[in-house]
C-alpha positions in Angstrom: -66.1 144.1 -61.9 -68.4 146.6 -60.6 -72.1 146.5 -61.9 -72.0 150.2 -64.0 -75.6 151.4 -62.7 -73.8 151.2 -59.2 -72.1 154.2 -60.2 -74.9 155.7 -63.4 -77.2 158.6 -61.8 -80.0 159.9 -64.1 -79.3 163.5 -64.8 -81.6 166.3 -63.3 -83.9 168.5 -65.1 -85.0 171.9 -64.3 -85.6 175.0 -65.6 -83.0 176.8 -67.2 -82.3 180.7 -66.7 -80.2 183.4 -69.0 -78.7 184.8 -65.4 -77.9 183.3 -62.0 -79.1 187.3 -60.3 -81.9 187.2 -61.4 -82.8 183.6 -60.8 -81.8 184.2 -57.0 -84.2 187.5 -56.6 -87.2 185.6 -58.2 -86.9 183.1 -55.3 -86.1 185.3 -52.6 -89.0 188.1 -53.8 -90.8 189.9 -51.1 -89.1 186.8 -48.2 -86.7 187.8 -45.4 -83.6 186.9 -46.5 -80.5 185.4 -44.4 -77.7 186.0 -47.0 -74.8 184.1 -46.1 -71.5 185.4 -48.2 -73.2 189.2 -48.7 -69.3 190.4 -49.5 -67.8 189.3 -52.6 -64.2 189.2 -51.5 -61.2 190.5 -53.0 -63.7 192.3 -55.7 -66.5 193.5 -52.8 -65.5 197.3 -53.3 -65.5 197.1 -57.2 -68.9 195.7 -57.3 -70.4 197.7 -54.9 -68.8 200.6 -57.2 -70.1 199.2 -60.4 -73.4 198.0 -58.9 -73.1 194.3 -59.8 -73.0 193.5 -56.2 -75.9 190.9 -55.8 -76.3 192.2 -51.5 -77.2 195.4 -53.5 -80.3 194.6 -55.4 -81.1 191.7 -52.9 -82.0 194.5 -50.6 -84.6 195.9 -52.7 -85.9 192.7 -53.6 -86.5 191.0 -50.3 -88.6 192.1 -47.5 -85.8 191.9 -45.4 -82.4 191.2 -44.9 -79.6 190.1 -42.8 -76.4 190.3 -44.4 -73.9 187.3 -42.8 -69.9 187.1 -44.2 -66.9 186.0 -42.0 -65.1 188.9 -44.5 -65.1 191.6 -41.4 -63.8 194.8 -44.1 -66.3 193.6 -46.7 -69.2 193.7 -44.3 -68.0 197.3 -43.3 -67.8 198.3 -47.0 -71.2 197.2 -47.7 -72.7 198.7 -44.8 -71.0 202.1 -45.3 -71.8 202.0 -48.9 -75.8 200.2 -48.8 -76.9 200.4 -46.0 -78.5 197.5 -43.8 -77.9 195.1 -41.0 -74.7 192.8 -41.0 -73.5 190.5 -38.4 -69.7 189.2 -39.0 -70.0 185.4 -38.4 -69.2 181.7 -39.4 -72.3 180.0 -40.3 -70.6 176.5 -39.4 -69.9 177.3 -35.8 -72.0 178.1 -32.8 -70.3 182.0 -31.7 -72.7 184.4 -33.2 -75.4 181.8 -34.4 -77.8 183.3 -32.4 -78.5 186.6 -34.2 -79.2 184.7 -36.9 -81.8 182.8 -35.7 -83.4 185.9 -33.9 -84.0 186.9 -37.3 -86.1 184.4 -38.1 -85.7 184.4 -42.5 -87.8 182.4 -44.5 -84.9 182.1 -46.7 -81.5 181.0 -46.2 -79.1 182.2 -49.3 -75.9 181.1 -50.3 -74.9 182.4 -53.6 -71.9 181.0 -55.1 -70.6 180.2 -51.5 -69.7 176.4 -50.9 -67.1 176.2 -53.6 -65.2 178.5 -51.8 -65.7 176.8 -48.1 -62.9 174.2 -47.1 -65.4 172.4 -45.1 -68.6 172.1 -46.8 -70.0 169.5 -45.0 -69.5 171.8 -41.4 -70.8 174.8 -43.2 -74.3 172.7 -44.3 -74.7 171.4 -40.8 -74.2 174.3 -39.4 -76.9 175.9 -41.5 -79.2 173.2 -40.9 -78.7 173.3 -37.2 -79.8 177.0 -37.5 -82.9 176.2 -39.9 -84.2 173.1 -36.9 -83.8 176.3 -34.8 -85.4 178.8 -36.3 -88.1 176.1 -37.5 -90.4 177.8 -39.5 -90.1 175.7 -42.7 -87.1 177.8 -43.8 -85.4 177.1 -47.0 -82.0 176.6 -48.3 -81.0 178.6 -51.5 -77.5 177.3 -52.7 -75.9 178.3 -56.2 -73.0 176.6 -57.2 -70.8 176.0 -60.7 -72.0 173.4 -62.3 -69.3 170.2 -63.3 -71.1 169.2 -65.9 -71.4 172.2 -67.7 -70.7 172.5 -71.7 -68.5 175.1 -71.6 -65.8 173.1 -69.2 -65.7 170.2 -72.1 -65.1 173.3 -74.8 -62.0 174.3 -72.4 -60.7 171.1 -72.0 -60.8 170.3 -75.8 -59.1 173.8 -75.6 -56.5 172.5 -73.3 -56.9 174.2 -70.2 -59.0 174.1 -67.0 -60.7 177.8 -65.7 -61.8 178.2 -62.3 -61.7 180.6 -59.5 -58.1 180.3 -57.7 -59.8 180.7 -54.6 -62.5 177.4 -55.5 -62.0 174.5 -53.9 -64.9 171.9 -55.3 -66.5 171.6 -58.0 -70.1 170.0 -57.9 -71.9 168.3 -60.7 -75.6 167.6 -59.5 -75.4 163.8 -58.3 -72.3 164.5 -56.1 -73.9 168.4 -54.6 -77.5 166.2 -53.8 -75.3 163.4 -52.2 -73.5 165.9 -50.2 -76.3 167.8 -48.9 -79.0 165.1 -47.8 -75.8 163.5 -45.6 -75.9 166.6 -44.3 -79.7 166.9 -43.1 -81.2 168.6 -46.1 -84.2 167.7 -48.5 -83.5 168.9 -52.1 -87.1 170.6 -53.7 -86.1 172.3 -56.8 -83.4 172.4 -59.3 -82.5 175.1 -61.4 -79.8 175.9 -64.1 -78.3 179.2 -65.3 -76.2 180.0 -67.9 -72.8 182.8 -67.4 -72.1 185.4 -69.9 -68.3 184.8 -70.4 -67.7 188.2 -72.1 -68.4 189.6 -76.2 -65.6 188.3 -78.2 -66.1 186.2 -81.4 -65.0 182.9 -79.2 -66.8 184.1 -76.0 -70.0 184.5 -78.6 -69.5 180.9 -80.1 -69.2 179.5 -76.8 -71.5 181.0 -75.4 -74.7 179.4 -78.7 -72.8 176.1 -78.1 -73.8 176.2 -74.6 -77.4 177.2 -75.0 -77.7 174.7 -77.4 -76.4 171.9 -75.2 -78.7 172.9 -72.4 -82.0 172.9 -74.3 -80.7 169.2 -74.9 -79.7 169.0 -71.4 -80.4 171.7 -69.1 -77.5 169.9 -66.9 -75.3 171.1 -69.9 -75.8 174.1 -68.3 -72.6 176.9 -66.8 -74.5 176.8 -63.1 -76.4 175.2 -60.6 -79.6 176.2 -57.9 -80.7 173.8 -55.6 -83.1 174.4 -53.4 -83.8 172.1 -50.3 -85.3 171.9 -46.7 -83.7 170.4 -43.5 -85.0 167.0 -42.9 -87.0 166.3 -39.9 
């Protein structure tokens, strides 16, 4: 039988934040900013109506930004609506590559992204191909979900599983730091956030059972930051 600490990873700590937004901003303050997913798509035009956006208040945060999404009508919304420079482009392959790296950031975001991308690991290597290039000691800003988090152990008690139809991984922390450094990357910092899941009395209870979980273990926590480097 398999010795269990083959398979036992000590939990990461990090500091843990009331909002993802606002957790991205702080680290991308006053940097030039490659933002990789700017659209939100199907919902880009709602929150570029209603403001909740992120592209939006990233581009009054950062001192610059380029604006990168394979989502061609997203990146046309944004632009009509915010202003800014776009290029319409898949991180992971080669075509197009190059006007990011003529940008030179100092940051590389991607909010809520690699949940959604069928090939992570060619979406990683394609990023870290483009930091070696740009080689300025770029980093990697990645939110994700986090597996671990409180509130999927309250749904499952519940009975039921919720996440995005359009997700197709879920990360805890061991499994999205084994993923990236086979990739080329250097995790730095860890971070955790929490997700205001709406004002109802269950969404209210949920929501102090969570907090209370992550002050135990900020790994308790709804989401996930890492931020990392490409290795030499």
């Amino acid at each position: 039988m398999p010795n269990p600490d083959f398979f036992a990873h000590r939990l990461v700590a990090g500091p843990v934040r009331d909002e993802r937004d606002a957790l991205l901003l702080s680290l991308c303050e006053g940097r030039r900013v490659l933002h990789i997913g700017c659209a939100d798509h199907p919902l880009t035009a709602e929150r570029v109506k209603d403001g909740s956006i992120l592209h939006a208040r990233l581009l009054t945060h950062a001192s610059d930004v380029l604006g990168v999404d394979i989502d061609r009508h997203g990146v046309e919304l944004l632009r009509e609506h915010l202003g800014g420079e776009y290029a319409v482009l898949d991180i992971a392959g080669s075509d197009g590559r190059a006007v990011a790296e003529q940008f030179k950031p100092d940051v590389i975001l991607a909010g809520d992204v690699i949940e959604h991308v069928r090939d992570a690991a060619s979406f990683l290597r394609g990023i870290v191909t483009l930091m070696r290039a740009v080689g300025n000691g770029v980093e990697l800003i990645i939110s994700t979900p986090n597996g671990l988090g409180a509130k999927t152990l309250l749904n499952t008690v519940a009975g039921f599983e919720m996440i995005h139809p359009d997700h197709v991984y879920v990360f805890t922390p061991a499994s999205l730091a084994r993923l990236v450094s086979d990739c080329g990357l250097s995790p730095s910092n860890w971070f955790f956030y929490h997700v205001n899941s709406g004002t109802g009395v269950r969404a209210r209870l949920d929501r102090a059972i969570c907090r209370a979980a992550a002050r135990l273990r900020p790994a308790f926590a709804a989401g996930q930051v890492l931020v990392c480097k490409a290795t030499v």
